[in-house]
N, C-alpha and C positions, 0 to 999 in steps of 0.2 A: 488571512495568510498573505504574507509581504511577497511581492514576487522577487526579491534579494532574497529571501530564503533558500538555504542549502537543501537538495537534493531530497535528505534525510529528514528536515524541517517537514517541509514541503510532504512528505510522507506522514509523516508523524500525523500533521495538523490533519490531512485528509481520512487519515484510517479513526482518528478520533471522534468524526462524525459519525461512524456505522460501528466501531466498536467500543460503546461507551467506558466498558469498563477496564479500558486501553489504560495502564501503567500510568503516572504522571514522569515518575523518572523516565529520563530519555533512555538510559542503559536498559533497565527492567524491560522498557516498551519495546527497543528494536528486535529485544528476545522472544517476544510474549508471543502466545499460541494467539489469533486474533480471533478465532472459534470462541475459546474459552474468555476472550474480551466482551464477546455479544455480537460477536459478528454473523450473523445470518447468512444463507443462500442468498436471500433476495437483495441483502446489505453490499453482499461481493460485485453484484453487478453494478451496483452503483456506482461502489469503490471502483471497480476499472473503469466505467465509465468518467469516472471524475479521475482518474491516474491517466489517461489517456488527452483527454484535457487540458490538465495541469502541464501537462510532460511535451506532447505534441508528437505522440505515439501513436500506432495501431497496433494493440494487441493481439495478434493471431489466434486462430482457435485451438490452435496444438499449443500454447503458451498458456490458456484460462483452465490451467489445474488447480485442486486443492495445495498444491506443493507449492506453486507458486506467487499465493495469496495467505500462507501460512504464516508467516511476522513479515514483521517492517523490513527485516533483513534480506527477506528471499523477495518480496518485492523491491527493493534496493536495485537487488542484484538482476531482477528481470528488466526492470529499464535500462538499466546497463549496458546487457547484453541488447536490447533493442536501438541503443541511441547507438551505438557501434555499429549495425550494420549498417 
């Protein structure tokens, strides 16, 4: 993963290590349920812990919902709302 990579990249490449069967198209992917990619319980904590890393974030514990590890998109949008405050 290039640290010049966008945001979205940057996502993409990380959720692709815990959800193997992650889309390759970029469109299909930011859609894609990550459950039904292969993403496990045990995968999610990974994921935040490496989105938390990558980002230079602390994800709150009222933030670590299923809602908001369900696609690339609603995780997107949760760093978002995290780099903003």
């Amino acid at each position: 993963m290039s640290d010049c990579a966008t945001p979205d990249v940057k996502i993409r490449d990380l959720a692709s290590e815990f959800a193997p069967g992650l889309p390759a198209d970029p469109e299909r992917a930011r859609g894609a349920d990550l459950r039904d990619c292969g993403l496990t319980s045990m995968a999610s904590v990974r994921l935040m812990l490496a989105i938390e890393a990558a980002f230079g974030v602390a994800i709150p514990d009222a933030e670590l919902t299923p809602e908001n590890f369900r696609t690339l998109a609603t995780i997107e949008a949760l760093i978002a709302r995290l780099k903003a405050e």
